[in-house]
C-alpha positions as CSV (number, residue, x, y, z in Angstrom):
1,X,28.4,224.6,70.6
2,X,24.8,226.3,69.8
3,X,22.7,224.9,67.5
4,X,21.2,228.5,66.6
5,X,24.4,230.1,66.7
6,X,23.4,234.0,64.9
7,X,25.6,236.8,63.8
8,X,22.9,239.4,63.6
9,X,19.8,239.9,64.8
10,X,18.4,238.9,68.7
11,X,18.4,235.7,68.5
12,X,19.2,234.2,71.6
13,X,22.4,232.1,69.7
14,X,23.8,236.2,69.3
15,X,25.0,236.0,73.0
16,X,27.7,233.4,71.8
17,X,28.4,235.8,68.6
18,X,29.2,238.4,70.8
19,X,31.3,236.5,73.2
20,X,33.0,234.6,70.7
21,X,34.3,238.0,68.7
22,X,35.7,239.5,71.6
23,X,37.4,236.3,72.3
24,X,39.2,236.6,69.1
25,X,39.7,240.5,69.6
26,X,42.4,239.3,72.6
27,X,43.9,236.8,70.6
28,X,42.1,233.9,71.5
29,X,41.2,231.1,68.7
30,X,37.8,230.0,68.3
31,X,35.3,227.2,66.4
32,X,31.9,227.2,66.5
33,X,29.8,224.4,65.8
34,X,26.0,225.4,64.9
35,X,23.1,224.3,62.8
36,X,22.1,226.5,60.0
37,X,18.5,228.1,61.1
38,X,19.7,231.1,62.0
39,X,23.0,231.7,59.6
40,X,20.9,230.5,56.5
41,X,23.9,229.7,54.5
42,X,23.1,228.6,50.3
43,X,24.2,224.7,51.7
44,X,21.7,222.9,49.4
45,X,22.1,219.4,49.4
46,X,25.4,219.5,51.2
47,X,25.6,218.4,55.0
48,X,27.8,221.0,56.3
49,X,28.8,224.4,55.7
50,X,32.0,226.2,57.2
51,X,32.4,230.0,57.6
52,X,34.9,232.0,58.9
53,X,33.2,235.4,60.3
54,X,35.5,238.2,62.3
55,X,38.1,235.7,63.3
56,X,35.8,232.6,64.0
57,X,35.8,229.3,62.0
58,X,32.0,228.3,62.5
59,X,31.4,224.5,61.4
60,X,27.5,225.1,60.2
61,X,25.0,221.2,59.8
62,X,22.3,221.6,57.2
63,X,19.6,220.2,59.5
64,X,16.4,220.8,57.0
65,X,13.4,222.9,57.8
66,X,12.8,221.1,60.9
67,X,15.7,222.5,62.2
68,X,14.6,223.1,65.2
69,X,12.3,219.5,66.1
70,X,13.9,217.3,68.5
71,X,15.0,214.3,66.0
72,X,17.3,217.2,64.6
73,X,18.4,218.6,67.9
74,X,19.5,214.9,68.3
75,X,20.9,214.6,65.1
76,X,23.2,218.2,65.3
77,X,24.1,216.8,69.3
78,X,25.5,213.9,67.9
79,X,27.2,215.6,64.7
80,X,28.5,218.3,67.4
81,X,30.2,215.9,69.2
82,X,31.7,214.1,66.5
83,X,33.2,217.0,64.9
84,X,34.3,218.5,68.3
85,X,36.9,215.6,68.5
86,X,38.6,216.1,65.0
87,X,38.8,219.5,66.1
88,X,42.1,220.6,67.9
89,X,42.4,220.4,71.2
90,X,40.4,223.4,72.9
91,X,41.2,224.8,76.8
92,X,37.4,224.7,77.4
93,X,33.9,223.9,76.1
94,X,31.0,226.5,75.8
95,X,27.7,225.2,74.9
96,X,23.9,226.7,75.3
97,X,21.0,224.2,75.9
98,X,18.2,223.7,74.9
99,X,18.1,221.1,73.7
100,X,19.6,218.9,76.0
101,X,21.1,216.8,73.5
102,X,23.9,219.7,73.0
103,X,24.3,219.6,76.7
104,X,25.2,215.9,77.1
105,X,27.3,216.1,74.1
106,X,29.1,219.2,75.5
107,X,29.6,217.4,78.8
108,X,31.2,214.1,76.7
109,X,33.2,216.2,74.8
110,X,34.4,218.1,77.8
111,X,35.5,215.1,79.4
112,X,37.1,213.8,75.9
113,X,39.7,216.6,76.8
114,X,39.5,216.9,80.1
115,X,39.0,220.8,80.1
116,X,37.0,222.4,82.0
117,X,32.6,223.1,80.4
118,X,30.5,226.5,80.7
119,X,26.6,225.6,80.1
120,X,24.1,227.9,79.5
121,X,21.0,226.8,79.9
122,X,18.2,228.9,78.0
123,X,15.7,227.0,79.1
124,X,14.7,223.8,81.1
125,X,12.9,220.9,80.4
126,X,10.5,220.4,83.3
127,X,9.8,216.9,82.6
128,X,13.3,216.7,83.5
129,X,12.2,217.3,86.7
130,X,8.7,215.9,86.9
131,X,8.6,213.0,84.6
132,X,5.2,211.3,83.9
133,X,4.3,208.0,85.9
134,X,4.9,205.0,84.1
135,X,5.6,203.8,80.8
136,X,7.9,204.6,78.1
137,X,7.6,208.4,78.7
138,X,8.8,208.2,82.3
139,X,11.6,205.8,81.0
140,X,12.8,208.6,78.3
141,X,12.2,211.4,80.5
142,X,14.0,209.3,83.4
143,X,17.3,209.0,80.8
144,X,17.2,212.6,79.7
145,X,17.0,213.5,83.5
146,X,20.3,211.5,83.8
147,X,21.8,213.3,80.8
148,X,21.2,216.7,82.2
149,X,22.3,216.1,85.9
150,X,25.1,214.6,84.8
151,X,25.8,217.6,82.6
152,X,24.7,220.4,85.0
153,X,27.0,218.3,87.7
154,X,29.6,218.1,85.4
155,X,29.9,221.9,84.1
156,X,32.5,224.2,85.9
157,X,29.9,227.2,85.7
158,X,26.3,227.6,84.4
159,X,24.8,230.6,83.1
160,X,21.1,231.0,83.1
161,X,19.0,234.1,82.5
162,X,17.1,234.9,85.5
163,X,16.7,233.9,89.4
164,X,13.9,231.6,88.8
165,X,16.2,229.4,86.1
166,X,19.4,229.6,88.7
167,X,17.3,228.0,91.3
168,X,15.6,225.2,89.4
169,X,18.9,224.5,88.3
170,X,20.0,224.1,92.0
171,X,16.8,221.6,92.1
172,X,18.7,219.9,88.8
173,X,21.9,219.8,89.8
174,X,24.6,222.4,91.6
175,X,27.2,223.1,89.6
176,X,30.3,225.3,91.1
177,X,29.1,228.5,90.4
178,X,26.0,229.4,88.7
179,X,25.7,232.8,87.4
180,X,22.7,234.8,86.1
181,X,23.5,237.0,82.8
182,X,19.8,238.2,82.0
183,X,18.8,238.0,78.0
184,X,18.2,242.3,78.0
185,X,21.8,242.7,78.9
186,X,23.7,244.8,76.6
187,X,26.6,242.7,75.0
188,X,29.5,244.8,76.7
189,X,28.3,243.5,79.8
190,X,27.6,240.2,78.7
191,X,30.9,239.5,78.2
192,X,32.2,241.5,81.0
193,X,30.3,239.0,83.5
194,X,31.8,235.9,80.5
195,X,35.0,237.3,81.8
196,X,34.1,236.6,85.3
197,X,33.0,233.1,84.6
198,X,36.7,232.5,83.2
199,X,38.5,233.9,85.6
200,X,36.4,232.1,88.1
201,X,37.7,228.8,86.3
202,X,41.6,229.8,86.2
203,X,41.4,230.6,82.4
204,X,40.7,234.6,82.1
205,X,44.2,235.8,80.0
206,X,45.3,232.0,80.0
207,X,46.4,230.8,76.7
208,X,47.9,227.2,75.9
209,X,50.9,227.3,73.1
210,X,48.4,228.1,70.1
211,X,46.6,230.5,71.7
212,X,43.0,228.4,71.7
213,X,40.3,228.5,73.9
């Protein structure tokens, strides 16, 4: 679940590209569910595109030009969800964040299966942490603070980009294992320390009957 999922390029949604192709390289099955900023598919007027692209089946919302602004990061969080639970029944949940939208719905979907949930959190939100005194910003910022520590709690592994985003997700919430895979790093390695993360979960080389992750 990345709402800028990318197949080219270095957008940060390439990561999950690069992941998700090796993934399906050892016989693994897996569905991506993006928005369409960064894939640019000819949807028109249509609501959702779907794309199948070296072995994945990617499940693409037209979100408009504003693809990107936070009423649409709500509106793909939501759609992500939905969609997730007329998917088949995955072994585990990947999602990147922000927004934090896609995190919540990654940690409702996750416990809609009861599988285990890999976060990884591009940025953070600081109001999350320091919300403003008062008012009906402090009582949004107080929900989405709930949202994310009940995400961050909920994850089996978070993956964050540097030292300084590992330990303000400490401040957020601990999850079991946090580990730091930095943007520059090449995507061989990427995925080697991906592997880690599974194994670290009891699903590296696990498959269920079909063969999904």
């Amino acid at each position: 679940m990345h709402q800028c999922f990318a197949i080219d390029g270095i957008s940060p949604g390439r990561r999950f590209y690069e992941i998700g192709r090796r993934l399906v390289n050892e016989g693994h099955q897996v569905t991506v569910i993006t928005g369409n900023s960064e894939l640019k598919l000819p949807l028109g007027q249509k609501k959702i595109g779907l794309l199948q692209k070296d072995g994945m089946a990617i499940v693409s919302f037209n979100l408009g030009h504003s693809g990107e602004s936070r009423r649409a990061s709500s509106f793909f969080a939501r759609q992500a969800y939905r969609q997730g639970r007329r998917l088949p029944h995955p072994d585990l949940v990947l999602a990147s964040s922000p927004p934090t939208a896609v995190a919540r719905s990654a940690c409702r979907l996750s416990n809609y299966y009861k599988v285990p949930l890999v976060l990884e959190i591009r940025e953070i939100d600081l109001s999350i942490i320091q919300s403003p005194d008062g008012g009906l910003k402090s009582i949004i910022s107080s929900l989405r603070r709930r949202y994310a520590q009940k995400a961050y709690l909920r994850a089996d592994s978070i993956i964050v980009g540097s030292l300084e985003m590992a330990e303000t997700a400490q401040i957020i919430g601990p999850a079991k294992e946090i580990t730091i895979l930095p943007h520059e790093l090449d995507f061989e390695n990427l995925y080697q320390g991906y592997r880690k993360i599974l194994s670290a979960i009891k699903l590296d080389g696990r498959k269920d009957l079909s063969g999904k992750y």
